[in-house]
C-alpha positions as CSV (number, residue, x, y, z in Angstrom):
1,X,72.3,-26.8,-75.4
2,X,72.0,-24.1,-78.3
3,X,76.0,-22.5,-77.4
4,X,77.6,-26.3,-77.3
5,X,76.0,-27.1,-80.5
6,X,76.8,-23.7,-81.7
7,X,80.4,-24.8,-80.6
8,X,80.7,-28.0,-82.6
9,X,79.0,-26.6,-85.7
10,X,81.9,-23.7,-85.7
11,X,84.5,-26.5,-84.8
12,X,83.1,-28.4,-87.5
13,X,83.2,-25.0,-89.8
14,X,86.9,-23.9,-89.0
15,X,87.9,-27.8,-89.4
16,X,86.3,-28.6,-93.2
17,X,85.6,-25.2,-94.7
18,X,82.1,-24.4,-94.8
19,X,81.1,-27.8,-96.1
20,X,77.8,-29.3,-94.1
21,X,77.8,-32.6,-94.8
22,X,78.6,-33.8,-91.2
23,X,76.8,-31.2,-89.4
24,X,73.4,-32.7,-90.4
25,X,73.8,-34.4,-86.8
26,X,74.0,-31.4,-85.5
27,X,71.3,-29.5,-86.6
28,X,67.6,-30.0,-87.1
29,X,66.2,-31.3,-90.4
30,X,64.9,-27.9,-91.1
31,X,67.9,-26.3,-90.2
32,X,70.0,-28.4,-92.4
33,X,67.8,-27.4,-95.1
34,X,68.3,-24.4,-94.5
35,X,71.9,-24.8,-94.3
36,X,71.8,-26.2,-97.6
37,X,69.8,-23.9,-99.5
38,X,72.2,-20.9,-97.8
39,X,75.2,-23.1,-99.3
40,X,73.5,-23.2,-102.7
41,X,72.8,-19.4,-102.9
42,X,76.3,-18.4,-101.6
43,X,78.2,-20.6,-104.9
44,X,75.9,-19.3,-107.2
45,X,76.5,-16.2,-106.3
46,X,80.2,-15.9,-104.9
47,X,81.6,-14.6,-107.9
48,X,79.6,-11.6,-107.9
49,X,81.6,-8.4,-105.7
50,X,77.9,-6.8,-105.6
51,X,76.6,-9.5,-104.0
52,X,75.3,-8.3,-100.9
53,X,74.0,-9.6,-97.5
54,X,70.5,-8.0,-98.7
55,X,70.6,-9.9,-102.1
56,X,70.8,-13.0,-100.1
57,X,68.5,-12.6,-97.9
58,X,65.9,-11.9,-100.4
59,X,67.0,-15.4,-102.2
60,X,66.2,-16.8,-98.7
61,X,62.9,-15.2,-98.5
62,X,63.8,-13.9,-95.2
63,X,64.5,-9.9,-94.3
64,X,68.0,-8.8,-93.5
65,X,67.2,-8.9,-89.6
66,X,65.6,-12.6,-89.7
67,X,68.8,-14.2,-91.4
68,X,71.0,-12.1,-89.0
69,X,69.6,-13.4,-86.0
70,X,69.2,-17.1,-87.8
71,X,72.5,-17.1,-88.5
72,X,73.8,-15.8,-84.9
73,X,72.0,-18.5,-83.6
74,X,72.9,-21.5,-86.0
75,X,77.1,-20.3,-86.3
76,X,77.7,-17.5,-84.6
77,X,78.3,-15.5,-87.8
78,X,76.9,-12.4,-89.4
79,X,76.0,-12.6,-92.5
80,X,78.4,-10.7,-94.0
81,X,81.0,-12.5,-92.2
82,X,79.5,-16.2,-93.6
83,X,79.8,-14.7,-97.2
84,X,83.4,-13.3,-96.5
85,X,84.1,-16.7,-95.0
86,X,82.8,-18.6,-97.9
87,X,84.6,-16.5,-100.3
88,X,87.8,-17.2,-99.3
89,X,87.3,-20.5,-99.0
90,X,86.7,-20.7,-102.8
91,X,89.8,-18.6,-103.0
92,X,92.0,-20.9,-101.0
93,X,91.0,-23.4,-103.6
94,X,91.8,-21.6,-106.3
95,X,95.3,-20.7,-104.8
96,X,95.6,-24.4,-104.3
97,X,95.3,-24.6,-108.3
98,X,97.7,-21.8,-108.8
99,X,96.2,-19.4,-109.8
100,X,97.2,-15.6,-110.2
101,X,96.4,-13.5,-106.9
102,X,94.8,-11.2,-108.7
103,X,92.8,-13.1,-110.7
104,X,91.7,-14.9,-107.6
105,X,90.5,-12.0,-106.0
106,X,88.3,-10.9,-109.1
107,X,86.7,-14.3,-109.4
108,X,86.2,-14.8,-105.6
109,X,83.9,-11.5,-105.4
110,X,86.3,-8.9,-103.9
111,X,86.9,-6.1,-105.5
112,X,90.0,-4.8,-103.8
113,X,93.3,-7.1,-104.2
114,X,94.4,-5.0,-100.6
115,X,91.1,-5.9,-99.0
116,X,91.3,-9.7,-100.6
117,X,94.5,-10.1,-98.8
118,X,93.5,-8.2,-95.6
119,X,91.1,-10.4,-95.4
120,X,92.9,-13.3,-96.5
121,X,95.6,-12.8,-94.0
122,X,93.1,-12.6,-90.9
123,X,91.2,-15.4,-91.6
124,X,94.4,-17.9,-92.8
125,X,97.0,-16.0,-90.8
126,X,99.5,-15.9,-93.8
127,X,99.5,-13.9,-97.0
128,X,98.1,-15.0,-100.2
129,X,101.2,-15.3,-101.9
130,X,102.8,-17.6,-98.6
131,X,99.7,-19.7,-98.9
132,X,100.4,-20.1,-102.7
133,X,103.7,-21.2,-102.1
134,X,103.4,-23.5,-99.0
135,X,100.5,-25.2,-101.1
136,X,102.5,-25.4,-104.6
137,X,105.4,-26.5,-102.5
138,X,103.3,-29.2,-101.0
139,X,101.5,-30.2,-104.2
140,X,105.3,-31.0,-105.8
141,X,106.5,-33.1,-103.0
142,X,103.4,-34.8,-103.2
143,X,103.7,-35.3,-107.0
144,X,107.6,-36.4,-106.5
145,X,106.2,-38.9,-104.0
146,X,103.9,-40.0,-106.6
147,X,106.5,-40.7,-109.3
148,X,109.4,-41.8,-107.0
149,X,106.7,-44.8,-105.8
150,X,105.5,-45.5,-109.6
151,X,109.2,-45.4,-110.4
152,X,109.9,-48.0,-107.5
153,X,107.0,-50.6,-109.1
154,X,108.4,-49.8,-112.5
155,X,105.3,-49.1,-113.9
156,X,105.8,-46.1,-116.3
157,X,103.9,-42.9,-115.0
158,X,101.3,-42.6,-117.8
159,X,99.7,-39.1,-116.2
160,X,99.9,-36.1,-118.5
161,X,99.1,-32.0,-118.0
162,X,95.3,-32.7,-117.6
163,X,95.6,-35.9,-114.8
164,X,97.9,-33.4,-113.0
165,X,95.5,-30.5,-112.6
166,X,92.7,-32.7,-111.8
167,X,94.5,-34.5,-108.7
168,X,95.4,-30.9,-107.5
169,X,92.0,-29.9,-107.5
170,X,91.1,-33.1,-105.9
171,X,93.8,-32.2,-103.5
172,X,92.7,-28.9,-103.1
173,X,89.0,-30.3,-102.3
174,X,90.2,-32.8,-100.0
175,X,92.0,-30.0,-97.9
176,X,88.7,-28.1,-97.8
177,X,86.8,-31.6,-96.7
């Protein structure tokens, strides 16, 4: 019972980013909790490229080999490869918004803008920059959708620079979701 709900929880990971709203079904109220708390550390944290798989395990209050195995268990992931994955989640985001490459990979935690898009590549299968692009290409049909149908109900478009980079971050969150 453990591997098929280990299944879902990964299906559920790989489907919605690392969000755990609807996995709460799936694990134990404890577990969620823990879930949670794991969640909480990982964003307050993310930023940081010394943040380390110790570090977060001390937040937990667990040892390095207790949240290894807890984390086998609950995803199927290491550690290190939950804070990797949470990371460039955030950074997809940020890509999303249109921001700089480089100045993703700074505020996402990496160190290394050739291990960022190493890492990038392997876990979205395209570069950094092609994500960019596909995304920002994406975000302009979507925003000449947007004024082609408030030009059709004649009612002037009223949205300025601001409204704009808000519905791409909502956009950008919604993917993620």
């Amino acid at each position: 019972i453990r591997a098929i709900l280990r299944r879902k929880f990964v299906g559920i990971i790989s489907e919605k980013g690392l969000g755990q709203e609807d996995a709460g079904v799936l694990l134990s109220e404890k577990d969620a909790g823990f879930m949670a708390r794991l969640n909480e550390i990982a964003e307050a944290n993310y930023e940081h490229d010394n943040f380390s798989v110790n570090e977060l395990a001390e937040e937990l209050f667990l040892s390095r080999r207790q949240l290894l195995r807890k984390l086998k268990a609950m995803m199927d992931f290491t550690p290190q490869e939950y804070l990797r994955n949470f990371r460039l989640q955030k950074a997809a985001v940020y890509l999303q918004q249109g921001r700089r490459i480089t100045d993703v990979a700074d505020a996402t935690g990496f160190s290394s803008q050739s291990h960022f898009s190493t890492c990038f590549k392997a876990q979205f299968e395209q570069t950094p920059k092609n994500y960019q692009m596909q995304h920002r290409n994406a975000n302009e049909s979507a925003a000449a959708n947007e004024s082609a149908a408030a030009n059709e109900s004649e009612t002037p478009s009223t949205l300025d620079e601001s409204d704009t980079k808000w519905s791409s971050f909502h956009f950008a969150i919604d993917q993620l979701v």
